[in-house]
C-alpha positions as CSV (number, residue, x, y, z in Angstrom):
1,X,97.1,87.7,143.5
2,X,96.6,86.4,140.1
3,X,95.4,89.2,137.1
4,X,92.2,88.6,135.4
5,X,91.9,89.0,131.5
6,X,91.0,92.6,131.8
7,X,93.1,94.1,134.3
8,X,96.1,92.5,131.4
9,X,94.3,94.3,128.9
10,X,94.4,97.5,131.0
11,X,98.2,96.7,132.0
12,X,99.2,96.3,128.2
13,X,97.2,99.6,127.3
14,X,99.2,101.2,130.3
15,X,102.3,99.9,128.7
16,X,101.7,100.5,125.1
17,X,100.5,104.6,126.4
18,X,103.8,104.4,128.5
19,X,106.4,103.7,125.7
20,X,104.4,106.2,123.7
21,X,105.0,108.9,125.9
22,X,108.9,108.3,126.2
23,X,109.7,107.4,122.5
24,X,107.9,110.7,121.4
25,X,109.9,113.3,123.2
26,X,113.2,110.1,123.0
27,X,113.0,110.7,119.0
28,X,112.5,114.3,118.3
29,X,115.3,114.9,120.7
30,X,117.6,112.7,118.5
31,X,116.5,114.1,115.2
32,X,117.4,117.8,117.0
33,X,120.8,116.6,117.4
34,X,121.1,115.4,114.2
35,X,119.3,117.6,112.0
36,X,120.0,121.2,111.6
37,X,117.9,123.9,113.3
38,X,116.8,125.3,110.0
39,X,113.0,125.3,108.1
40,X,113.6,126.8,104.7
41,X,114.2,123.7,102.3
42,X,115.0,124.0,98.6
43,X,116.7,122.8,95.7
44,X,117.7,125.9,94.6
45,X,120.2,127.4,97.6
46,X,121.8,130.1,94.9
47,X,118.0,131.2,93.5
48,X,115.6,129.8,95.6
49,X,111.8,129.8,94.2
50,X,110.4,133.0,95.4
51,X,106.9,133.0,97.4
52,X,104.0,135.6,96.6
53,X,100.3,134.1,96.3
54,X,101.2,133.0,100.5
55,X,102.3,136.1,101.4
56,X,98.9,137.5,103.2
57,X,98.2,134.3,104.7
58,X,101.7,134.0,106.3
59,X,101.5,137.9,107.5
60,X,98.2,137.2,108.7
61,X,99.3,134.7,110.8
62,X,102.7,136.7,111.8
63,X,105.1,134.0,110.5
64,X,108.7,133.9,109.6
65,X,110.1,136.0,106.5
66,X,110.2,134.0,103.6
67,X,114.2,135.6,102.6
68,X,116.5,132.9,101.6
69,X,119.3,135.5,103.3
70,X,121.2,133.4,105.7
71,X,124.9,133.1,104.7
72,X,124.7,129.8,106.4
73,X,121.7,128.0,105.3
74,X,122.8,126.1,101.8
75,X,125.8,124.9,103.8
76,X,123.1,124.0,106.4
77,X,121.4,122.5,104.1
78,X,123.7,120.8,101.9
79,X,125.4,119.2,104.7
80,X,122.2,117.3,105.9
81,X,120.7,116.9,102.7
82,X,123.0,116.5,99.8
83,X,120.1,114.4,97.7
84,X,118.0,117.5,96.9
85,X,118.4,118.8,93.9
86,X,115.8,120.3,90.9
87,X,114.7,117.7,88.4
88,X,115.8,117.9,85.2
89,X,113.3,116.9,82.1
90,X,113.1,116.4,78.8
91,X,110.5,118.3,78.0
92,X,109.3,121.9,76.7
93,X,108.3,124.1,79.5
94,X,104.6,124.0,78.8
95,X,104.7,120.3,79.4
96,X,107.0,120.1,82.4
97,X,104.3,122.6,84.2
98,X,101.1,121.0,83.8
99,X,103.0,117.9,85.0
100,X,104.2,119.3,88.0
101,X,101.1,121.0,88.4
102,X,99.0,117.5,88.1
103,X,100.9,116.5,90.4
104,X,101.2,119.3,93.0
105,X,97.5,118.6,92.7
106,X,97.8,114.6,93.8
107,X,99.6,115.0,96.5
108,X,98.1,114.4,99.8
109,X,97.2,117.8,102.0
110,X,98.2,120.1,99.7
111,X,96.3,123.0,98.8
112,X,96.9,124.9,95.2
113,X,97.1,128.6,96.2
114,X,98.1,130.1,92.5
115,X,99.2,128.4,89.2
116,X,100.5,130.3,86.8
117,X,101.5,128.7,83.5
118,X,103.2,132.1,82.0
119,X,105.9,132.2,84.3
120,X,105.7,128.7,85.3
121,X,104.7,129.6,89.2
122,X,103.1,127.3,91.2
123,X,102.3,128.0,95.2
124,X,101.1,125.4,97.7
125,X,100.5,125.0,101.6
126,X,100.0,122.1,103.6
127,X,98.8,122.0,107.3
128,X,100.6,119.0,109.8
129,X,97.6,116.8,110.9
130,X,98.2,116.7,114.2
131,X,99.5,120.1,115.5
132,X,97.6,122.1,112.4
133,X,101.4,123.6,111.4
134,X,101.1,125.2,108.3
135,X,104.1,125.0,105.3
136,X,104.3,126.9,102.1
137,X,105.5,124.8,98.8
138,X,106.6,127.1,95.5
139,X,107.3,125.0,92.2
140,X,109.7,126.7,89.5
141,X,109.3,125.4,86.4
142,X,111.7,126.9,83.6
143,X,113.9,126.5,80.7
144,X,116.8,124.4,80.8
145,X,119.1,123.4,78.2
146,X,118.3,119.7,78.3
147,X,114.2,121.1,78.0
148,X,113.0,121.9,81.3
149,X,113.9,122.7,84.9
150,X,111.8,121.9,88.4
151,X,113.1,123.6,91.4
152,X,110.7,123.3,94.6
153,X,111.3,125.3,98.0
154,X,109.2,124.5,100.9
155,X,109.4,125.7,104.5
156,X,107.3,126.2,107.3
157,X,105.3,129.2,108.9
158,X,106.3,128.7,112.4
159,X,109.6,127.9,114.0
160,X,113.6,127.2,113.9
161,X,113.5,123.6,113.1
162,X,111.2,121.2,110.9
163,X,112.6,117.7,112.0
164,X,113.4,117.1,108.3
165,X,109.3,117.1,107.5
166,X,110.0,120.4,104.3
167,X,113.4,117.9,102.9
168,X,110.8,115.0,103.3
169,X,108.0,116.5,101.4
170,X,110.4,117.6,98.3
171,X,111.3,114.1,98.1
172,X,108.1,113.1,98.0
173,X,107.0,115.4,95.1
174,X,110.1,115.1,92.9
175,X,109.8,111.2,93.4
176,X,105.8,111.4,92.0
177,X,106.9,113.6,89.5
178,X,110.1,111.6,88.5
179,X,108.0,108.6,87.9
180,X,105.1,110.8,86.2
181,X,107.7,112.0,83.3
182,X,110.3,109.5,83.6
């Protein structure tokens, strides 16, 4: 028997949902076996940024401890991503914060939770669209020798692994803030 026009349409829907549902589970299985199982990103591993303003909101949801304590984790860490590192400017302290603060502010998601220009503090969360996971972002911004230094830590509320989604987002924001201050 021949297929009319819409039982094809229904076949290739079929098809398309079909592929869907393999290639999902197919590539978070491969980035688990190629990415580390750990959730805590920054690009400070000997002082990581230190979280404060997300504290209630992470204990009111009963998530992970926000300790950078793990002997293993910058090895973790460096290992799969060697790329992250803080930004470097140019430019007096003052400056370099209302930068990364503009920008903090531009970036898609995230929600400002506490600025603070005196000690150059900056706190951020962002909530997955699809499975409403929540991560925590904190922005350092202090003195360098050179003028200014960014260091950004983000990781997420819930869970062992991130798929690479905290490494992703610091990309992200030092590559909009890199191109903001050149």
């Amino acid at each position: 028997s021949e297929l009319r026009p819409r039982g094809l349409g229904v076949l290739s829907v079929a098809l398309c949902l079909s592929a869907a549902l393999v290639y999902v589970p197919w590539q978070y299985s491969r980035l688990r076996s190629t990415l580390p199982p750990i959730h805590d990103i920054t690009t400070d591993t000997d002082n990581p940024p230190a979280f404060s303003a997300v504290l209630p909101a992470r204990a009111a949801e009963h998530a992970g401890g926000v300790n950078y304590d793990d002997p293993k984790l910058p090895q973790l860490q460096k290992a799969a991503y060697p790329d992250l590192a803080a930004l470097k400017a140019a430019l007096p302290v003052a400056k370099a914060f209302n930068e990364a603060l503009h920008v903090a502010k531009l970036m898609p998601g995230w929600t400002i939770i506490a600025a603070d220009a005196d000690t150059g503090h900056i706190e951020a969360s962002q909530q997955s669209r699809w499975f409403r996971f929540t991560d925590d972002i904190v922005i350092r911004v202090s003195c360098d020798v050179a003028g200014s230094r960014i260091d950004i830590r983000s990781t997420s509320r819930q869970g062992h692994s991130d798929y690479g989604v905290n490494a992703a987002r610091i990309r992200v924001y030092l590559g909009a803030l890199r191109k903001r201050i050149g």
